[in-house]
N, C-alpha and C positions, 0 to 999 in steps of 0.2 A: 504493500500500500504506500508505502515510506520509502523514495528513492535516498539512498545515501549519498550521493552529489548532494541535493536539499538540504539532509540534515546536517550535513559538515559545513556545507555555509550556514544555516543557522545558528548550528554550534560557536561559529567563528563571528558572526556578528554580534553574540551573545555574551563574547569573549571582552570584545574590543568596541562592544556599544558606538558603534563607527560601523558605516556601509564603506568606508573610503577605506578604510584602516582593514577591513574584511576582504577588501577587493584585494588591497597587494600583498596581504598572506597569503591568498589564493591564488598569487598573477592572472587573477581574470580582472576584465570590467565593470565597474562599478554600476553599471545598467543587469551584465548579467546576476550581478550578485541579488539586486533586486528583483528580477525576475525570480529567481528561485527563490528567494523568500515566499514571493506573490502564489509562486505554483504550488508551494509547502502549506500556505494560508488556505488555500482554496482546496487543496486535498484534505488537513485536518476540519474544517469549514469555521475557524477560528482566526484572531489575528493574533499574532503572534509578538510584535513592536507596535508598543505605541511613539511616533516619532513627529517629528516635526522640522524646521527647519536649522533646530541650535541642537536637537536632542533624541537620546535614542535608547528608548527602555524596556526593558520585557512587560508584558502583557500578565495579567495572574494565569491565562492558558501557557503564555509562552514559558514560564515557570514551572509547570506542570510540564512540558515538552523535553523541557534539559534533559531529567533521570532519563525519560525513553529513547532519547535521539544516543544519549550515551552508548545505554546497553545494544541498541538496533547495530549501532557503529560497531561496538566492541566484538558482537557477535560478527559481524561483517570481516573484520580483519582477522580473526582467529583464523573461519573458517577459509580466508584467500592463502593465510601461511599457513595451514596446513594440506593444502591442496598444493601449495606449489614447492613444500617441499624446505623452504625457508625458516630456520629457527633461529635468532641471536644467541650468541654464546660467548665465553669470554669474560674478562675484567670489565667493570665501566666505572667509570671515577663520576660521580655526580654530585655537584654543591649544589644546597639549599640557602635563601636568606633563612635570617632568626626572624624573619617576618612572617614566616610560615611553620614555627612550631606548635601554636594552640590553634593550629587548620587543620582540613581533613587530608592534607597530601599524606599523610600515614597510609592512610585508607588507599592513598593511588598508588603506594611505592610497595604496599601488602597484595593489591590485585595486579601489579608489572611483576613481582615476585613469584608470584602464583603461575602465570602465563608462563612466563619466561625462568623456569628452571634453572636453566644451563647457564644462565649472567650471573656473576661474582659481582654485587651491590656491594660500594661502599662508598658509605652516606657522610660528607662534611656539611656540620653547618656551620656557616660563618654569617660574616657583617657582608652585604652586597660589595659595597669595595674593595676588601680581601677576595674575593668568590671573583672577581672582574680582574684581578692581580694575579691571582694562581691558574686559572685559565688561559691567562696570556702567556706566562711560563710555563706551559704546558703540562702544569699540572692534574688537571681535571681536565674529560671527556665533555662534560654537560652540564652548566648552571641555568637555575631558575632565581633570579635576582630583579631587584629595581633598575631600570636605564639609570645613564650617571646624570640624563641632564636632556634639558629640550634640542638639543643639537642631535644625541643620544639613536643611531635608526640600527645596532647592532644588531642582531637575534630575531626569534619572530615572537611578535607580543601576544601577551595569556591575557592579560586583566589590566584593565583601568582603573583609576580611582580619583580620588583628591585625598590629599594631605590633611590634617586637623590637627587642632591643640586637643588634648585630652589630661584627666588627671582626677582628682579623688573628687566624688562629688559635693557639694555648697565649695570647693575650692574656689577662691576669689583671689585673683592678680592686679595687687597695689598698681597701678599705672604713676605713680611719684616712686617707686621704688624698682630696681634691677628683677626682669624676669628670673623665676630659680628656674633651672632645665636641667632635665632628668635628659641622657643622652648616651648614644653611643662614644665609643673612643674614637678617633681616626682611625682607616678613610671611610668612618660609617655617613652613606649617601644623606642619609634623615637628617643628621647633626650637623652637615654641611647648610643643605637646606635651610633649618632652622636658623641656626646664625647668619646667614645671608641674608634673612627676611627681617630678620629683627635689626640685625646692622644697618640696611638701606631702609628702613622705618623709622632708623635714630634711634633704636628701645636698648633701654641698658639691659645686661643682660649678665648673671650667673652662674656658674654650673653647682646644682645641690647636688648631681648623683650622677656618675659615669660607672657605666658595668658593659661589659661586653655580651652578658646573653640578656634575653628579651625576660626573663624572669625575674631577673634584676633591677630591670627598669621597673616593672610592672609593681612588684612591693613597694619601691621606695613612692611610685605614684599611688599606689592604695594608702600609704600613710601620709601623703600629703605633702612629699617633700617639695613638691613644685611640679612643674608642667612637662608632656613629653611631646612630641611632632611622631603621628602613626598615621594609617591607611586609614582613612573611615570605614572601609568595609571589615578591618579587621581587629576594632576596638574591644580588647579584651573584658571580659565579665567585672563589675564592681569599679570599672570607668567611666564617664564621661565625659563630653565634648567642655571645653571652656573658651568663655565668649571674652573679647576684650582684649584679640590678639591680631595681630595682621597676616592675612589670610595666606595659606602655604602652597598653595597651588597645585596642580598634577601630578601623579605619579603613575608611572609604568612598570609592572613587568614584565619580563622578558624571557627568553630560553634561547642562550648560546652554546652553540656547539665549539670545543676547541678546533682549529687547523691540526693539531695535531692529530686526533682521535681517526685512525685508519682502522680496515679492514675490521675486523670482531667487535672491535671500541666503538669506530663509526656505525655500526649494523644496531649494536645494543643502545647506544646513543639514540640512532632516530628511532625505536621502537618504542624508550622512553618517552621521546618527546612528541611522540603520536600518542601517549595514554594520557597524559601533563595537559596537550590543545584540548587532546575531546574531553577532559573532565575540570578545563581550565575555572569554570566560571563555579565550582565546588569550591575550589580555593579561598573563596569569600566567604563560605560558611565555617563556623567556630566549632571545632571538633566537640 
């Protein structure tokens, strides 16, 4: 009933809430990408984006569509590698940010696990900037990280978002007094970010708490030490947003493959980074 050409552009506009952005993951045209949406609408006989001319958002059907266009897909490619014979096998070196430890990528790196046998997983998490550093060094096959920057068009994109202040709730930020910031160390992308916006704002600015994993930040901002710069979609539990700060702008992530990663690396590479696109917009949800 459900053509998979369809649902992978669905998936992928889903991803990158962009028809522009869907077209050249896809290298097709941005006409056809809409046509298949329109032919995917008219097959379920639902809409699927609600969009407009600044914006582009799933539908409560088109949310309901994610899980099955998944699974339809997932069965899809099983059954193509198993017919032709094609298993990945081998080492694969893959980093994750600390952006994605209270997500459900468990849950994606447990079902690439499950498929894929024969691959030797081994899992780094680091700070997106260290993960964009050791892949250049050829250390790692495959990161799912933040772009460093709006110049930024490496890898192919998973998920959009915007940046926020967050931090223990009734928390209120003296505007006569130095923001406190809860942050990574360098070259964590967020804490670049943060101080950039505040700097070109004029806003004094202190650091109350540096840690390098995201569990770290996350305490010191449940006790109130001060404010941290996070994904809006993936505002951990016992946070909230805080107002009275100068707005942080876009973020992206991404999935780069090293140059280095040949023959069994490269194979288990883009197998991963085929289960990471079709289950990219899961990412947003809080394990």
């Amino acid at each position: 009933m459900y053509d998979p050409v369809q649902l992978r552009t669905f998936l992928t506009v889903a991803q990158t809430l962009s028809f522009t952005q869907a077209a050249g993951r896809l290298g097709v045209r941005q006409s056809t990408v809409s046509q298949q949406v329109r032919r995917l609408e008219e097959a379920t006989g639902r809409a699927l984006f609600a969009r407009d001319t600044h914006s582009v958002e799933l539908t409560e059907d088109g949310e309901a569509l994610l899980g099955f266009a998944r699974t339809i897909l997932q069965a899809h490619e099983r059954a193509a590698a198993f017919f032709a014979g094609t298993r990945p096998r081998g080492r694969l070196r893959f980093g994750a940010s600390e952006d994605f430890v209270l997500t459900r990528l468990p849950e994606i790196l447990e079902s690439f696990r499950h498929r894929h046998p024969e691959v030797d997983l081994e899992l780094s998490v680091e700070l997106s900037g260290t993960l964009h550093e050791r892949l250049d060094a050829g250390r790692l096959d495959l990161v799912l990280a933040k772009r460093r920057g709006p110049g930024d068009e490496r890898g192919r994109p998973v998920w959009r978002d915007r940046m926020v202040w967050i931090g223990a709730e009734g928390l209120r930020v003296d505007p006569d007094r130095p923001v406190p910031l809860i942050v990574f160390p360098p070259p964590g992308i967020t804490r670049a970010r943060a101080l950039e916006v505040l700097e070109r704002e004029g806003r004094a600015w202190r650091v109350a708490c540096t840690s390098g994993s995201l569990s770290g930040l996350i305490a010191a901002a449940r006790a109130g030490l001060g404010v941290m710069a996070h994904a809006r979609g993936l505002v951990p539990p016992g946070l909230v947003r805080v107002a009275g700060l100068p707005e942080l702008g876009p973020v992206e992530f991404a999935l780069l493959q090293g140059r280095s990663a040949t023959g069994e690396a490269a194979a288990a590479a883009e197998a991963l980074a085929a289960e990471i696109l079709t289950s990219g917009h899961h990412l947003s949800r809080p394990a």
